[in-house]
Structures are given as structure tokens and as C-alpha cells.
C-alpha positions as CSV (number, residue, x, y, z in Angstrom):
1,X,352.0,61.8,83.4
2,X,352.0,58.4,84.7
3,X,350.5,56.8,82.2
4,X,353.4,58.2,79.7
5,X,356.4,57.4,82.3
6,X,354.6,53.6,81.8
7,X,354.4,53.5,77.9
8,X,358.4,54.7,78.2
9,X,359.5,52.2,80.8
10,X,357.2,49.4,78.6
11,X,359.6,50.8,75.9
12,X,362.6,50.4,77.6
13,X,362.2,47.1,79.0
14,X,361.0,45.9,75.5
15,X,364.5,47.5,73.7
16,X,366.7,45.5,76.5
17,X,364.9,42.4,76.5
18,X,365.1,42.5,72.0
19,X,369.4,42.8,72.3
20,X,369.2,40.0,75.2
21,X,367.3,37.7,72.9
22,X,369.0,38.8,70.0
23,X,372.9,39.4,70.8
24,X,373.1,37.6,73.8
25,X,374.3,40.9,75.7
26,X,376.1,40.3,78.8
27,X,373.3,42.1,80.4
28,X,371.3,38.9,81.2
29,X,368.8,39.2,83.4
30,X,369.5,43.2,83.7
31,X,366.1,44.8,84.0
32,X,365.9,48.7,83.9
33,X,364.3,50.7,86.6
34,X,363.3,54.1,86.5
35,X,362.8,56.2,90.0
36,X,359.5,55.9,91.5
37,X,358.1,53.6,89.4
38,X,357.8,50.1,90.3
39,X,358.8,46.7,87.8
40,X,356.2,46.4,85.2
41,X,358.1,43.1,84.1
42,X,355.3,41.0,84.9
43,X,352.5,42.7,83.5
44,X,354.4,43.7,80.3
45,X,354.9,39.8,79.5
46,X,351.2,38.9,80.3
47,X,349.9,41.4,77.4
48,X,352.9,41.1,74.7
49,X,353.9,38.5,72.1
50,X,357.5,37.4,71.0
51,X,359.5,40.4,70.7
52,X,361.3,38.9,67.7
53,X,357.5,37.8,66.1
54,X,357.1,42.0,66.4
55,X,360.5,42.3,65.1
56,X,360.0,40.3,62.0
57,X,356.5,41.2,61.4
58,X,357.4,45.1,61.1
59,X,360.1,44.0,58.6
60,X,363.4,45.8,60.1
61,X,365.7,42.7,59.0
62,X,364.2,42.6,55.7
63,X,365.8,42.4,51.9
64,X,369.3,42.0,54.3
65,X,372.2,40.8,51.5
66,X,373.4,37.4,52.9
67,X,376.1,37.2,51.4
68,X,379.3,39.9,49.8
69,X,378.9,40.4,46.6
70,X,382.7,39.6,44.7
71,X,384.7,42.1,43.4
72,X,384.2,40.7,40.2
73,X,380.7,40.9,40.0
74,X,380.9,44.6,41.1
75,X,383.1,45.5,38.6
76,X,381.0,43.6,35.9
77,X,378.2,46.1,37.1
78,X,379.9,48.9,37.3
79,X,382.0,48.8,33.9
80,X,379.8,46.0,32.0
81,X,381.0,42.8,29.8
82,X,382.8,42.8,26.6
83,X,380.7,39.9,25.4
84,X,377.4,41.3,26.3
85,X,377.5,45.0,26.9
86,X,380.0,46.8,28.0
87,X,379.6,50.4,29.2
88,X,382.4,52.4,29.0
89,X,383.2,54.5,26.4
90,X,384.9,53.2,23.2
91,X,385.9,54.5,19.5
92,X,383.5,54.5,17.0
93,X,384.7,52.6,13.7
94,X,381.7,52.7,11.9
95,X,381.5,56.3,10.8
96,X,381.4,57.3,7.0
97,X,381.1,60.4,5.0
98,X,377.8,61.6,3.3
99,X,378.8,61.8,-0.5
100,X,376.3,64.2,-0.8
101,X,376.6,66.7,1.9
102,X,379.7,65.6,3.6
103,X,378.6,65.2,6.8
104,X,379.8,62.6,8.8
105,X,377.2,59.5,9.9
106,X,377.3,56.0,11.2
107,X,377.8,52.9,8.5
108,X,374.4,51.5,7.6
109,X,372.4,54.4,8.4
110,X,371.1,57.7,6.9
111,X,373.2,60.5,6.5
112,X,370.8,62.6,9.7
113,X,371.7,65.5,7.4
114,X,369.9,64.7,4.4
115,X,367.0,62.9,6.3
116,X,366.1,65.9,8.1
117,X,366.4,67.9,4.7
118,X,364.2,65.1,3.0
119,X,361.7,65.4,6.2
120,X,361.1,69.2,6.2
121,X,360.4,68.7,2.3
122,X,357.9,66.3,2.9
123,X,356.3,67.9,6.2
124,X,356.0,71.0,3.5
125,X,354.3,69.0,1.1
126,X,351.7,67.6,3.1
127,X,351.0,70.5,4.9
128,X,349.8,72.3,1.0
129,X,348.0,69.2,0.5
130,X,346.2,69.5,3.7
131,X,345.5,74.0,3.1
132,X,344.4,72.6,-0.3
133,X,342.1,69.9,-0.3
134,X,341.5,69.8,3.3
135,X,339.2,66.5,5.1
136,X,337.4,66.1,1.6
137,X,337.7,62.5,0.5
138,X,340.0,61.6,-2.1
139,X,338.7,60.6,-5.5
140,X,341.5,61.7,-7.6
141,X,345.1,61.7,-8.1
142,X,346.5,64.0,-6.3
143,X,349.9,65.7,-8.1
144,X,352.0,67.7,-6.3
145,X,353.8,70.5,-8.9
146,X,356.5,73.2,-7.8
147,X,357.1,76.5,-9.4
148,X,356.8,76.4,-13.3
149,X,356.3,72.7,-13.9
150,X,352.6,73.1,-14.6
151,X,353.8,75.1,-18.0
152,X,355.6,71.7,-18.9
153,X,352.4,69.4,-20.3
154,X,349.1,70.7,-22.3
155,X,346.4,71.4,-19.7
156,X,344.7,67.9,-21.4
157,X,347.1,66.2,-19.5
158,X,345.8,67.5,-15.7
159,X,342.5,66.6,-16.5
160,X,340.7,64.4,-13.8
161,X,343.9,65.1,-11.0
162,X,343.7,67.4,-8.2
163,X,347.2,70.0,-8.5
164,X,348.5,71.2,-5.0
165,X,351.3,73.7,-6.2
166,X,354.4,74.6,-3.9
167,X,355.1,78.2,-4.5
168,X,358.6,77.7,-4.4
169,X,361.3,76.1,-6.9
170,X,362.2,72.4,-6.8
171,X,365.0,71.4,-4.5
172,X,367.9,70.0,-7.0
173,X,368.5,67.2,-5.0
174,X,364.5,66.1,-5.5
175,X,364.2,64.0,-8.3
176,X,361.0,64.6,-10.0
177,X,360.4,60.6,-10.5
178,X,359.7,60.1,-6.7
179,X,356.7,61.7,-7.1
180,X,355.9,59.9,-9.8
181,X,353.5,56.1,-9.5
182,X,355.5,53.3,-10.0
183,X,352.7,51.4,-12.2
184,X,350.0,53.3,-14.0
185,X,346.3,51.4,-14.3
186,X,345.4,51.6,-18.1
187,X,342.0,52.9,-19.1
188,X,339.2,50.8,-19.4
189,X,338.9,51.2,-22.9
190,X,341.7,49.5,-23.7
191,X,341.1,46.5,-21.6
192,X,339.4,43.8,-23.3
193,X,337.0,41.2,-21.6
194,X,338.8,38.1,-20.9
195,X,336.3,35.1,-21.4
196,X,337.5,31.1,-21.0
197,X,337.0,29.5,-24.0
198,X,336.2,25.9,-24.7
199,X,334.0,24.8,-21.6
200,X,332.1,22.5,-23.3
């Protein structure tokens, strides 16, 4: 019991003597005693260091503003800049309408509509490529048909091409030229050897 009425008188004195040093409190030289215990002022400043050096080291007057912040600045925080970015809410001018679908979408940008039409098409695609030919590597050209095209060209003409068939008919808006390679490689028959003349 006596050691704990000590550790809260040492906590006392130590609270007073930090506002002395620190506000210059009219209470100079005011030193707290508590019934029946005597002054512990002398053997409390033989152990201790600075009270301000425990002040500082613990970090209570830390990250402290120094000085107001203007109410400009606060407002340019709170509301942004025109000239860099400015955060409150404003028309949009920029919108256009899809001449396909009708939908309305931002200038310069895809009609989110149609992409999303165009993506579950080709989500669709790749996943009968993937039930059809599976991990297997690659070795030939892989042609992706929809309902009743394969009727369209002699069976000569699939020969050496892997079909993956879409049970399903062709979506009118999907040309069948996208599909299609850009630049077809001739067949080595027809290319001749190309040898440099005159050497000599």
C-alpha cells in the first residue's frame, strides 16, 4: 500500500512540476502533499531525468501543425482546382449516341453496349475451342464455323484445318471477315527459289 501511495505522489509531483516548466503556472514552487506521507521531492529528482526530455521522447507534442492552414487552401482541398482537378460534380459534354444500338456513351470510347455484346461472343468462342481441342498443341488452322456455314465450301476446302462449330446461328452484327486472316502464306509449290545471280 505504501509503495503505491509513493508511485502516485512520484506521479503527481512529476504532472505539477511538467505545467511549471512548461506554462509557467502561477503555482511556482507549489509542491503537492498527500496526508501521511512525507516530501519525496528530493529523492524523486536524484533518480529522474528532464521531464520535458520524457516528454519529448514519448512523442506527445509530435506531428503538432505550426501553423493555420488558409481558407483558401482548405477550400482547394475540399472542392479541388479547375486547372488541375477539380472535384465537384459537373455536366458531361462528351456523350454521344451508339448508331448501332442507341445507347448513349462517352465521345472517344466504345459504345459499353456493344463491347459487352462483342465480349460474351468471344468468351463463347473460346470457350468451344477450348471443349474442342482442349491443351493439345496447335498445328493447324483453327476455323471457327457457326450453324450451316460448313455446307457453304466443298469438304476439299477444310482439309488440313481444325473446325470448332458454334451450335448456334451467326449474330448479324458479326461480320464473317473478322474471322478471316488478313494475309494468307502461299504454298510451297508455288514459291520459286530465289538465287543471286552474277557473283562472279
Amino acid at each position: 500500500m505504501a509503495a503505491l501511495s509513493r508511485s502516485i505522489a512520484r506521479l503527481l509531483n512529476e504532472s505539477f512540476t511538467a505545467l511549471e516548466a512548461i506554462f509557467s503556472s502561477p503555482f511556482r514552487g507549489f509542491q503537492p502533499q498527500i496526508a501521511g506521507i512525507p516530501s519525496l521531492d528530493s529523492s524523486i529528482n536524484k533518480n529522474k531525468e528532464s521531464i520535458l526530455d520524457s516528454i519529448f521522447e514519448n512523442g506527445i507534442l509530435w506531428a503538432v501543425p505550426k501553423s493555420r492552414r488558409t481558407v483558401e487552401k482548405r477550400l482547394k482541398r475540399k472542392f479541388g482546382h479547375p486547372y488541375y482537378r477539380l472535384k465537384i460534380l459537373l455536366p458531361k459534354n462528351n456523350l454521344r449516341i451508339c448508331d448501332r444500338c442507341g445507347h448513349h456513351h462517352e465521345e472517344s470510347v466504345l459504345c459499353p453496349n456493344c463491347y459487352a455484346k462483342v465480349k460474351q461472343e468471344t468468351e463463347a468462342i473460346q470457350e468451344a475451342i477450348q471443349n474442342r481441342l482442349g491443351l493439345s498443341p496447335i498445328e493447324k488452322d483453327v476455323v471457327v464455323l457457326y450453324e450451316g456455314e460448313k455446307e457453304q465450301y466443298p469438304s476439299d476446302y477444310w482439309k488440313g484445318k481444325r473446325i470448332v462449330e458454334l451450335k448456334k446461328p451467326r449474330p448479324s452484327w458479326f461480320s464473317q471477315n473478322l474471322l478471316q486472316k488478313s494475309v494468307e502464306k502461299a504454298p510451297l509449290a508455288e514459291v520459286s527459289d530465289a538465287k543471286p545471280t552474277d557473283l562472279g
